[in-house]
C-alpha positions as CSV (number, residue, x, y, z in Angstrom):
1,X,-4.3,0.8,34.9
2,X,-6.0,1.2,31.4
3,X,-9.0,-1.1,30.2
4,X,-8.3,-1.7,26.9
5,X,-10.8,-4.6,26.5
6,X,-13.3,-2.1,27.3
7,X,-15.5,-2.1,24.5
8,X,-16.9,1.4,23.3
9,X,-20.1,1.5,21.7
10,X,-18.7,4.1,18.9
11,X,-21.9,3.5,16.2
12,X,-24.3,6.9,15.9
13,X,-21.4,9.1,17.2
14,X,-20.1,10.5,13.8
15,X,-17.1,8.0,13.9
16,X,-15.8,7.7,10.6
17,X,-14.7,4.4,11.0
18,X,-17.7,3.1,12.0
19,X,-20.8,5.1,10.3
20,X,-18.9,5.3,6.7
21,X,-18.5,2.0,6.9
22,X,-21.5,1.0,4.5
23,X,-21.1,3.7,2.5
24,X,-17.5,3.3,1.3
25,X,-18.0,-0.3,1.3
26,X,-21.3,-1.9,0.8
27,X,-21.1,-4.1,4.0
28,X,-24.5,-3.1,4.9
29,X,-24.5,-5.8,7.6
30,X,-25.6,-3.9,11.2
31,X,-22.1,-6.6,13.1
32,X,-19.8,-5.4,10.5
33,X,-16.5,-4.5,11.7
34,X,-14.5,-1.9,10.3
35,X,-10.8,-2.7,10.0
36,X,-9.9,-0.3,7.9
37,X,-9.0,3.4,8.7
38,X,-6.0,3.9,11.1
39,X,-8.2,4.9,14.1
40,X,-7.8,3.1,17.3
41,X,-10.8,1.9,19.8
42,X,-9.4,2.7,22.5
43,X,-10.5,5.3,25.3
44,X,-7.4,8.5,25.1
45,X,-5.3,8.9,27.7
46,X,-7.3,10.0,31.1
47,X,-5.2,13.3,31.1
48,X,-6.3,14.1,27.4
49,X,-10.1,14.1,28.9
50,X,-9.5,16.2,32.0
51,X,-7.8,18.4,29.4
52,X,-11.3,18.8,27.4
53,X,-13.9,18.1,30.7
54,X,-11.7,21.4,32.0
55,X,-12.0,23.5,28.6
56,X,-15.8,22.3,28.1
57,X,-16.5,23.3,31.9
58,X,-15.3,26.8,31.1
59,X,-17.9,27.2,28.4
60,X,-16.2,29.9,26.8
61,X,-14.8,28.6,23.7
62,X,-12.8,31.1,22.0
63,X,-10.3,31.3,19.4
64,X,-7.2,29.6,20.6
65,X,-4.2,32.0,20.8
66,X,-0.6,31.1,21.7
67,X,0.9,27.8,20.2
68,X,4.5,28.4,22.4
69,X,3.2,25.7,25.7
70,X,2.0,23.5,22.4
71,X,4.8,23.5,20.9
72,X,6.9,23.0,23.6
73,X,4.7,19.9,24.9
74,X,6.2,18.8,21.6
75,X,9.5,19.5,22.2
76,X,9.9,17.9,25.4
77,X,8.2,14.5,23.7
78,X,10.4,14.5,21.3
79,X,13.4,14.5,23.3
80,X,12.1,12.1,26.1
81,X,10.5,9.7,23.4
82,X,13.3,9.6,20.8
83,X,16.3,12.0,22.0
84,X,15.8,14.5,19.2
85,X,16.3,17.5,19.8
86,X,14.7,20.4,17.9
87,X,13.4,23.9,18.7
88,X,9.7,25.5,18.8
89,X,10.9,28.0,16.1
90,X,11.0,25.5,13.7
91,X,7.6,24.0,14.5
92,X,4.8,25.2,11.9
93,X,1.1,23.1,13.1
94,X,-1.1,22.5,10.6
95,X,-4.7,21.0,10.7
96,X,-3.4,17.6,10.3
97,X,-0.8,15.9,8.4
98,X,-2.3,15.2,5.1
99,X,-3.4,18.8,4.9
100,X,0.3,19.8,6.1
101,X,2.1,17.6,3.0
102,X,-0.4,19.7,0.6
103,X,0.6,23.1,2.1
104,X,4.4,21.6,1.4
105,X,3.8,20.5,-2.1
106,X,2.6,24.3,-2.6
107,X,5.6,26.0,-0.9
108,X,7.7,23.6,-2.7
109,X,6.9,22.9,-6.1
110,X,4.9,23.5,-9.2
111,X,2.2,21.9,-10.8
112,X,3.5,19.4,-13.3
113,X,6.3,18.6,-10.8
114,X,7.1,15.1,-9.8
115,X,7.1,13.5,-6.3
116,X,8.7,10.5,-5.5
117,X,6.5,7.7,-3.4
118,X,7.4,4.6,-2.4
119,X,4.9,2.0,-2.8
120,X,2.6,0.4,-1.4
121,X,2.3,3.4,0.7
122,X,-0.4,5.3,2.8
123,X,-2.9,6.0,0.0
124,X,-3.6,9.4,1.2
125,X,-0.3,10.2,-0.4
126,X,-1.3,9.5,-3.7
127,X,-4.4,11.8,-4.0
128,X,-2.9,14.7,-2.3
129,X,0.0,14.6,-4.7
130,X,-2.9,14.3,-7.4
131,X,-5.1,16.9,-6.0
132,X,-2.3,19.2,-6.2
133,X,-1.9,18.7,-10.2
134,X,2.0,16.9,-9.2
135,X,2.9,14.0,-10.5
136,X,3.9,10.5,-8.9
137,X,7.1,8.8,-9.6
138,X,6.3,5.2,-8.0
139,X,9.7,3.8,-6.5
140,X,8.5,0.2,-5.3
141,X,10.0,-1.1,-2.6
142,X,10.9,-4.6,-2.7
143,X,10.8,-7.5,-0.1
144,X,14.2,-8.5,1.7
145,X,14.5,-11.4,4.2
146,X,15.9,-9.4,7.4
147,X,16.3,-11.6,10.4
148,X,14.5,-14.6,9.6
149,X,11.4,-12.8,8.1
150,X,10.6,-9.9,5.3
151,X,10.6,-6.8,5.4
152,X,10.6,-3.9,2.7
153,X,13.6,-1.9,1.4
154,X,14.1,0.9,-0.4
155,X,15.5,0.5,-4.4
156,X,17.5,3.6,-4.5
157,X,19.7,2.4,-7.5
158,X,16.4,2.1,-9.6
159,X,15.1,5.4,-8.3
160,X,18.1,7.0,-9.2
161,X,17.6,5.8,-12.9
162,X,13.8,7.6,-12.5
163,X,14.5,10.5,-11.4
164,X,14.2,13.8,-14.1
165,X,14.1,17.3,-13.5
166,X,11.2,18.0,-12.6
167,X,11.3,15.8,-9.8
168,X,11.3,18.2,-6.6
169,X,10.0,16.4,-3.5
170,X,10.8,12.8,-1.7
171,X,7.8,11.7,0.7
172,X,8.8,8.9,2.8
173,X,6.3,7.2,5.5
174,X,8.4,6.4,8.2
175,X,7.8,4.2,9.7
176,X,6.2,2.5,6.9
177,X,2.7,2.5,6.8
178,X,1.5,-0.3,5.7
179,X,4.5,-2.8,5.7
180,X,5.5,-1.6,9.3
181,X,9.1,-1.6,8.4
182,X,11.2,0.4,10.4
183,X,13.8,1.8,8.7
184,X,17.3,1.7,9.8
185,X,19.8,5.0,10.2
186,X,21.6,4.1,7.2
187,X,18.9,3.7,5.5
188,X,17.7,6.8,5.9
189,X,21.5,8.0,5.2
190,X,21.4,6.6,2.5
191,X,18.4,8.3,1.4
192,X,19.2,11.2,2.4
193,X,22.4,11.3,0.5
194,X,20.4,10.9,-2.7
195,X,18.2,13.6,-1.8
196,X,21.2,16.2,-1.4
197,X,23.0,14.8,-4.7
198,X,19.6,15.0,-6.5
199,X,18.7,18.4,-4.7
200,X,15.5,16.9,-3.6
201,X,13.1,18.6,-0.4
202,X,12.6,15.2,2.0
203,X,9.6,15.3,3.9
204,X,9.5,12.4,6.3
205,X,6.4,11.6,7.8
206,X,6.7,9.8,11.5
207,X,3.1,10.1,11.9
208,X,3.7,6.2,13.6
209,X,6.7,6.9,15.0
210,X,5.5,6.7,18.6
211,X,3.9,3.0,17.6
212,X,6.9,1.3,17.7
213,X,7.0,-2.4,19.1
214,X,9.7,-4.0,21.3
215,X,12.6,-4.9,19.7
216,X,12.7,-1.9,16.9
217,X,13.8,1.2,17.5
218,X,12.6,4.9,15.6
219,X,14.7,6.9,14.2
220,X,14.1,10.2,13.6
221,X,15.3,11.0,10.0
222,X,16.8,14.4,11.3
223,X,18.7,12.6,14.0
224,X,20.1,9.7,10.8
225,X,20.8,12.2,8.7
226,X,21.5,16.0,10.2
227,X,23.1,16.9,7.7
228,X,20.0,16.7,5.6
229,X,18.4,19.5,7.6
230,X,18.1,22.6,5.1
231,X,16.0,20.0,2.7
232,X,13.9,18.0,5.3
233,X,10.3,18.7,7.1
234,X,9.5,16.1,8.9
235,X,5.7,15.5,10.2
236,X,4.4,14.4,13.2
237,X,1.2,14.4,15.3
238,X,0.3,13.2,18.8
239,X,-3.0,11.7,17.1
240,X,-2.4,8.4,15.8
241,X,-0.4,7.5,19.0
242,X,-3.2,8.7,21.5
243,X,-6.0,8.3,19.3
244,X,-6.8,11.9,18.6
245,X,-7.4,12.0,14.9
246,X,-10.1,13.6,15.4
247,X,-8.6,16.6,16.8
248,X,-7.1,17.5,13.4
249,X,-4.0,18.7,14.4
250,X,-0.4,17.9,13.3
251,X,3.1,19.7,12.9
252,X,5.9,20.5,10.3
253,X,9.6,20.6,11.5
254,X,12.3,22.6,10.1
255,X,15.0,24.0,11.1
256,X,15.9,26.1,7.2
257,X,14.0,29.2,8.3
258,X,13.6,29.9,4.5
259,X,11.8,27.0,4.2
260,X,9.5,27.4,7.4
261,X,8.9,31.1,5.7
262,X,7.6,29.5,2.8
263,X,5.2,26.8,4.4
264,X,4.0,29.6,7.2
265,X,3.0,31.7,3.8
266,X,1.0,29.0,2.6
267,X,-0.3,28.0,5.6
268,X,-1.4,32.1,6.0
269,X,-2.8,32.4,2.5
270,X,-4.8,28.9,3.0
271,X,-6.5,30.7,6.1
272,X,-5.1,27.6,8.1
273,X,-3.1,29.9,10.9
274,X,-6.1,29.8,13.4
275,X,-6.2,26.6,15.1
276,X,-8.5,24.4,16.8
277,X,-9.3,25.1,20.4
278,X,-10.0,21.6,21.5
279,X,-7.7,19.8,19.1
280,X,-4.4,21.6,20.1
281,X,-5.6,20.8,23.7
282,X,-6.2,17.3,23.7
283,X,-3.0,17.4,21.7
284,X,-1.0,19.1,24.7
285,X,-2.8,17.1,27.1
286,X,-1.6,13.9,25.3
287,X,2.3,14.7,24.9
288,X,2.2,16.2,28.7
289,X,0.5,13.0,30.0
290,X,-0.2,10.2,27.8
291,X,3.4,8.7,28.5
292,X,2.4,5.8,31.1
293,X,-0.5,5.0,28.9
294,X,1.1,4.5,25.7
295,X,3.9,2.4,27.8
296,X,0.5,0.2,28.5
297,X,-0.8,0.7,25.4
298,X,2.2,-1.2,23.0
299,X,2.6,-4.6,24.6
300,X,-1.9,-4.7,23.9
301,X,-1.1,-3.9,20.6
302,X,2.1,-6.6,20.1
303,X,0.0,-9.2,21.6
304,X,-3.0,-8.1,19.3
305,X,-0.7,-8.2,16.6
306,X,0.8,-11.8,17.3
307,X,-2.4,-13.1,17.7
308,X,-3.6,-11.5,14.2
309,X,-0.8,-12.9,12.4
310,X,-1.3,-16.6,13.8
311,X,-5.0,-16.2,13.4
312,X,-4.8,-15.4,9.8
313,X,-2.3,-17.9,8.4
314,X,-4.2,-20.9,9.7
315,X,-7.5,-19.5,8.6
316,X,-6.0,-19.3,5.0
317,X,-3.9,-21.4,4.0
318,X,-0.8,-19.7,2.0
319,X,-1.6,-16.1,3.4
320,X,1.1,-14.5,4.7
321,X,1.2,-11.0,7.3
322,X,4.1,-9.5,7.1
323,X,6.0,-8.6,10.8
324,X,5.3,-5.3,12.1
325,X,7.6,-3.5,13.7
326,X,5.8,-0.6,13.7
327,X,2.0,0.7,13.3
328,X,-1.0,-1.1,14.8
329,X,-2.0,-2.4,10.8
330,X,-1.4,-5.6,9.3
331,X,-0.5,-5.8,5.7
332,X,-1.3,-9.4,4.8
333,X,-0.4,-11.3,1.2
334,X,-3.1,-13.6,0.3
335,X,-1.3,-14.4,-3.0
336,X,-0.7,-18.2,-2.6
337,X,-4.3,-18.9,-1.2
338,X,-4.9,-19.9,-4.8
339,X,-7.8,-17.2,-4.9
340,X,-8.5,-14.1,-6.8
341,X,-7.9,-10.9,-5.4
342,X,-11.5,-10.5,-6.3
343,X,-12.4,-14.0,-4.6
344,X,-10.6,-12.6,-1.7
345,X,-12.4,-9.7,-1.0
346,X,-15.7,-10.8,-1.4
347,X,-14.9,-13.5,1.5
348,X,-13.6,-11.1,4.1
349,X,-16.6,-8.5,3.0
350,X,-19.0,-10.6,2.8
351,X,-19.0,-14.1,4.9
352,X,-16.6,-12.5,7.6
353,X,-18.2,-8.5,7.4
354,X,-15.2,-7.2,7.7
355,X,-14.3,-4.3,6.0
356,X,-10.3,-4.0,5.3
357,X,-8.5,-1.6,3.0
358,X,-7.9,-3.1,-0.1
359,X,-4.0,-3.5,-0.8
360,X,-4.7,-1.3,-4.6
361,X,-5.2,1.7,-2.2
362,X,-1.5,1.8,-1.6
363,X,0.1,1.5,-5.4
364,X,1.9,-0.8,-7.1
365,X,2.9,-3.4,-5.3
366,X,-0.7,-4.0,-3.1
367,X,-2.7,-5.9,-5.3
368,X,-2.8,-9.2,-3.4
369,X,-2.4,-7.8,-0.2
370,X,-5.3,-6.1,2.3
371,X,-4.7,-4.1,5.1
372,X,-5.9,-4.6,8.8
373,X,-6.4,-2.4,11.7
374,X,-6.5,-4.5,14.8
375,X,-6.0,-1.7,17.2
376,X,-9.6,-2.5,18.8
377,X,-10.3,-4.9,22.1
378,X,-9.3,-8.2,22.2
379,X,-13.2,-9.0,22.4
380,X,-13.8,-7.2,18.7
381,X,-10.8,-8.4,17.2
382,X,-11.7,-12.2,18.5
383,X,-14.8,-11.8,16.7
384,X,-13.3,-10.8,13.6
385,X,-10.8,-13.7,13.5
386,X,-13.3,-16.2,14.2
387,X,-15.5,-15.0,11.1
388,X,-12.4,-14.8,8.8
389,X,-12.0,-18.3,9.8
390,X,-15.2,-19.6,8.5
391,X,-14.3,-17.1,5.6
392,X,-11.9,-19.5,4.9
393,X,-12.7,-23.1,6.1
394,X,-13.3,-24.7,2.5
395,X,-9.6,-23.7,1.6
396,X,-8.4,-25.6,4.9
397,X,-10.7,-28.8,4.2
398,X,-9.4,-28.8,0.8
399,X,-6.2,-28.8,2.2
400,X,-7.1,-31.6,4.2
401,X,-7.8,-33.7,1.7
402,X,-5.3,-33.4,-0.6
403,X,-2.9,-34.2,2.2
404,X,-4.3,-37.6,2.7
């Protein structure tokens, strides 16, 4: 039903991850291939561009007025996706997560206060947490063999020992962007419960929640822990799932009307309460009638996934991607190659012309590790494995040899 080998020519059309590719990387090369940003390559759901064909045939484009049918697009996902249920009086949107976990830190907290991370973590967490003059308090999570393979877990004995008073606010990426771990209920119990002993505000991002892979389940921290609820806001957006980020649209969830009151002020005295016309429509559009295409859309992504993963590990001998159960990006280890973080990059920038994120984006913890999109067709990401293995055919030779 859904072409996703269907190239799209996206170069020239303002795409991020395509025309800031040179710039933010030096890969000046016109065939480089951006792996980087979480931004899929992939036509939206057909419904999402009636949704816009409709408003732009109108040609009256208006401020937007009304988010009650929005919200309640949301609210009906959210039950039929993951069975939580929650109310459109709790719902503040905001033009897109990042910006929303700013307006938090400011309802929140105080400058000089401390927010708890858990690297490596989506590096967009970092500088907003910076640009708001708080402070980070790095709580590493470590690697634990689950069934059969690693995954990440949370340290919660040796944050306990970290925390001071002036440490306010918990973000958690969930699920874990970029280990794709998928927490567990009692994990997030567990977390929870140090929250409320600590009296710490959780704010639990579920940007990827929807990008969950068979086999793993979401859960929705609210639904883990409800008893949590007058101390979490949880963040969501239909954008990474229907790839929409564009649209610049996401939404805060609580259900402690105090606390809604104090992120609607900030959201108010930022000038943020008007919305984008076309953003909260695609958005609608996508939660009314992306369902069937996101169904089609997951087993593209596992199999892009598998093949990624096997693709990688015999190109370089000793690098190692760690299993996703969630998120369409690969977090890969290329510590026992035997090369230099520096030696690394230069390879995959450029002999393959590949831009990745770098794994010191995320915090401690990332330094010998890069991160890969491969939510693009089968035909791009093909290309890109085939360069990173002639990136890497003198290790393998070398390996050769010394097995003889």
């Amino acid at each position: 039903m859904f072409d996703f080998d269907r190239v799209i020519e996206r170069r020239g059309t303002h795409a991020s991850k395509w025309d800031n590719m040179a710039r933010l990387s030096g890969i000046e090369s016109p065939d480089a291939i951006p792996m980087w940003v979480a931004d899929m390559d992939f036509a939206a759901p057909p419904g999402v561009t009636a949704a816009l064909t409709a408003d732009v045939q109108r040609a009256v484009h208006g401020y937007y007025a009304d988010t009650g049918s929005w919200a309640g697009a949301l609210v009906d996902w959210m039950a039929r996706r993951h069975g939580l249920r929650i109310e459109p009086a709790w719902v503040s949107p905001t033009p897109g997560i990042v910006s929303g976990l700013g307006l938090i830190l400011q309802a929140v907290s105080a400058p000089g206060d401390e927010v708890v991370v858990f690297p490596p973590a989506y590096h967009a967490f970092r500088k907003i947490i910076v640009a708001n003059e708080r402070r980070i308090l790095d709580a590493q999570l470590v690697e634990t063999q689950g069934n059969t393979r690693a995954r990440y877990a949370m340290d919660l004995d040796a944050l306990r020992t970290k925390l001071t008073p002036r440490t306010k606010v918990v973000f958690l990426c969930s699920p874990h962007n970029p280990g794709g771990t998928v927490w567990s209920a009692d994990e997030l119990r567990a977390l929870a419960a140090l929250c409320i002993e600590r009296d710490l505000i959780l704010v639990s991002d579920e940007i990827h929640c929807d990008l969950v892979f068979a086999g793993a389940k979401h859960t929705p921290t609210l639904a883990a822990a409800p008893e949590i609820a007058d101390r979490l806001i949880t963040c969501v957006a239909a954008t990474k799932t229907f790839n929409l980020a564009g649209a610049h649209v996401g939404a805060c969830i609580t259900s402690n009307a105090a606390l809604k009151r104090r992120l609607d002020a900030r959201i108010a005295a930022s000038g943020l309460g008007s919305y984008n016309a076309f953003g909260m429509a695609a958005t609608e559009a996508a939660w009314r009638t992306g369902e069937v295409w996101l169904d089609a859309l997951l087993p593209y992504l596992a199999k892009n996934r598998d093949l990624f993963d096997a693709r990688i590990e015999a190109a370089a001998p000793g690098a190692r991607s760690m299993r996703l159960d969630g998120t369409y990006l690969a977090w890969v280890d290329l510590s026992a190659t035997g090369l230099s973080p520096e030696d690394v990059a230069a390879r995959v920038a450029k002999r393959a012309r590949i831009y990745a994120s770098p794994g010191t984006q995320f915090g401690p913890g990332g330094d010998t590790w890069l991160r890969f999109n491969f939510a693009t067709p089968r035909p791009i990401l093909n290309e890109a494995l085939g360069r990173l293995d002639d990136a890497f055919a003198d290790l393998r030779t070398g390996e050769m040899r010394a097995s003889r």
